[in-house]
N, C-alpha and C positions, 0 to 999 in steps of 0.2 A: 504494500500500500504506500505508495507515494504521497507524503504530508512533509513537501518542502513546500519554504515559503511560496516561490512561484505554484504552484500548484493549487493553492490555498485562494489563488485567486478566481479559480474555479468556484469556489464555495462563498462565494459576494453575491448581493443583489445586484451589481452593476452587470455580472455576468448574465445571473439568470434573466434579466430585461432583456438582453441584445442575445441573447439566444434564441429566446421568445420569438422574436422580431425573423428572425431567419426563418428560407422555405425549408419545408421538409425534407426535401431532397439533400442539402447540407446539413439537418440535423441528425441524421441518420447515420452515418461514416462518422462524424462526428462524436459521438457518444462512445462508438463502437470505439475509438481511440483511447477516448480516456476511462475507459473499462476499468483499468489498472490502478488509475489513481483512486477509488475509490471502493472498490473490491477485490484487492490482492490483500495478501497477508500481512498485518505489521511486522514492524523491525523488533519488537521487544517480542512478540512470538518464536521467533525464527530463533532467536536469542534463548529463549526458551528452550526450546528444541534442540537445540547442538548442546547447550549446556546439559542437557538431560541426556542424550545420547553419550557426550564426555566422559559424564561420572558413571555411566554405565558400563564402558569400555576399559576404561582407565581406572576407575577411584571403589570401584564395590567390591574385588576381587573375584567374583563371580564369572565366568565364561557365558558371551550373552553374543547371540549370532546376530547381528544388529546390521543393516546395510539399509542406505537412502537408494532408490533407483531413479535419479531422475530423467527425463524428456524420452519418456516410454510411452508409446500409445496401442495400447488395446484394440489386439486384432480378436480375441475368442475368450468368452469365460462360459467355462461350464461346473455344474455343480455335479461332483461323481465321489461315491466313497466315503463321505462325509465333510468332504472338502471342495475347496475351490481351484480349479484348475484354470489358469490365465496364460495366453498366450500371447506376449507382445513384442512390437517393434522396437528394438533400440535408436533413437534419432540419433542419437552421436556417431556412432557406428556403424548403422544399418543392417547390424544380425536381427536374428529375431529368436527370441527367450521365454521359457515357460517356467512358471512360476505356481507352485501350490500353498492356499492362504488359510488359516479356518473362518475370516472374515473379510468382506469385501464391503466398502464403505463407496458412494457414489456421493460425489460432490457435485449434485449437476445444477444447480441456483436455484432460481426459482423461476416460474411463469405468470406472469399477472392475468388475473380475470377478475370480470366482475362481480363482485359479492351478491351470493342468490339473494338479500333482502332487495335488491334491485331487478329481479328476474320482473314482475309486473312492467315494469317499464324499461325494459329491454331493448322495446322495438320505436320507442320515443328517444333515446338514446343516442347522442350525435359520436359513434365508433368510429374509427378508419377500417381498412381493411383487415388490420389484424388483432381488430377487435379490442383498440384500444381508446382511450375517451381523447376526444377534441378537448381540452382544456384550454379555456381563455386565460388571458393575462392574468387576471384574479383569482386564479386555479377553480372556475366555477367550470361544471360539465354544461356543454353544447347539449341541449334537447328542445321539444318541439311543443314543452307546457309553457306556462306563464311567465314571463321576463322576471315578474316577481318573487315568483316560487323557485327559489335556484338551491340547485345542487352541488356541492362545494369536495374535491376529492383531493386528499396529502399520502406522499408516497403511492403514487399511479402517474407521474407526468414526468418521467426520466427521459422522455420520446420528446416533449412538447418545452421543457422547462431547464431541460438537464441534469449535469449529473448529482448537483448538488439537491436536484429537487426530494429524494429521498430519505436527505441526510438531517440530521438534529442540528446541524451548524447554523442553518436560516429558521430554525419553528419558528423564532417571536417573530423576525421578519413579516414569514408565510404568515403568523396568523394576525399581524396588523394589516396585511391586505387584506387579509379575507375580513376583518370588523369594518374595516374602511368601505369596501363593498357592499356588507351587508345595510353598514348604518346613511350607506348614499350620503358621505362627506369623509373628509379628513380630517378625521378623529385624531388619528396618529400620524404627526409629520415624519414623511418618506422621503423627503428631499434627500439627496446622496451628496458627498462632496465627490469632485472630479477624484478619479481613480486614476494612479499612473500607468494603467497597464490598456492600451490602445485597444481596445478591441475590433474595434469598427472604424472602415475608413472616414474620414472626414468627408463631408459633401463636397466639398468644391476639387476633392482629389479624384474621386468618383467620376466627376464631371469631365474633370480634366486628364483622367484616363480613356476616359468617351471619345473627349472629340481629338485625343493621340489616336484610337486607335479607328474610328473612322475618315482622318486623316492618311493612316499608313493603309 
């Protein structure tokens, strides 16, 4: 998990605005990039981990068959005999190695759906194609009831908001918009100071890209 400073600036309101702002088509690659910085492993984990492995090798005098394998991918698991039989690719090397476990753990994340107390209005429901909520600026759900009657979703807008939309880093943020929204005024001032991390071009660079390159 990547939590340097630079990265951190992912996890600002200044970010989540001008991501909002982008088409889909950019936010999609997008996301998929910074995967890592906010779903790999910390540093005091791994820290963990070796130091635990260490004193098991080294410090407990016990004989302990202990090996990491890493950038292996899983061609075959079968379960035979009371165990786990695994047959993978070595990526370093390119053999390929079989391996028997009495446990196999699947780390495969998760998938978002929409919660059955939502199944009534389903089909009123402003989805994209894979079935995920159009969320507005204000994190309220697109649907097809009353402008006033709105639906409000946190932790579902990683697609629309980014990556920091899932994270605890902005709640108070997230939920001063969302009171701001509901109480139709600014209750809580959102004004932001200039941030020094560029995100977005300037207008007049924009422009001035345009008419270089309908020039050339």
């Amino acid at each position: 998990m990547d939590d340097s400073p630079f990265t951190d600036e992912f996890f600002t309101p200044q970010y989540v605005e001008r991501f909002h702002a982008l088409p889909r088509s950019r936010k999609l690659p997008t996301v998929a990039q910074q995967k890592l910085a906010g779903d790999g492993i910390s540093a005091s984990t791994l820290r963990a981990i070796y130091q635990k492995s260490y004193a098991l090798r080294h410090l407990s005098g016990q004989e302990h068959d202990l090996a990491f394998l890493p950038h292996r991918e899983v061609l075959d698991l079968r379960h035979e005999g009371g165990e786990f039989r695994l047959v993978m690719r070595n990526g370093f090397d390119g053999s390929v190695e079989m391996v028997s476990a009495d446990a196999v753990v699947l780390a495969t994340g998760y998938v978002f759906t929409v919660p059955e107390f939502l199944a009534p209005l389903g089909e009123r429901l402003d989805l994209d194609e894979r079935g995920l909520y159009q969320l507005r600026e204000d994190f309220s759900v697109g649907w097809d009831g009353p402008e006033a009657a709105r639906i409000f979703a946190l932790n579902a807008g990683r697609h629309s908001h980014g990556i920091a939309e899932p994270q605890l880093s902005l709640m108070a943020w997230r939920s001063a918009v969302i009171v701001n929204a509901l109480l139709e005024r600014e209750h809580f001032d959102l004004a932001l100071r200039p941030s020094a991390v560029k995100w977005v071009s300037d207008s007049a660079d924009v422009l001035s890209q345009r008419a270089q390159g309908s020039a050339l």
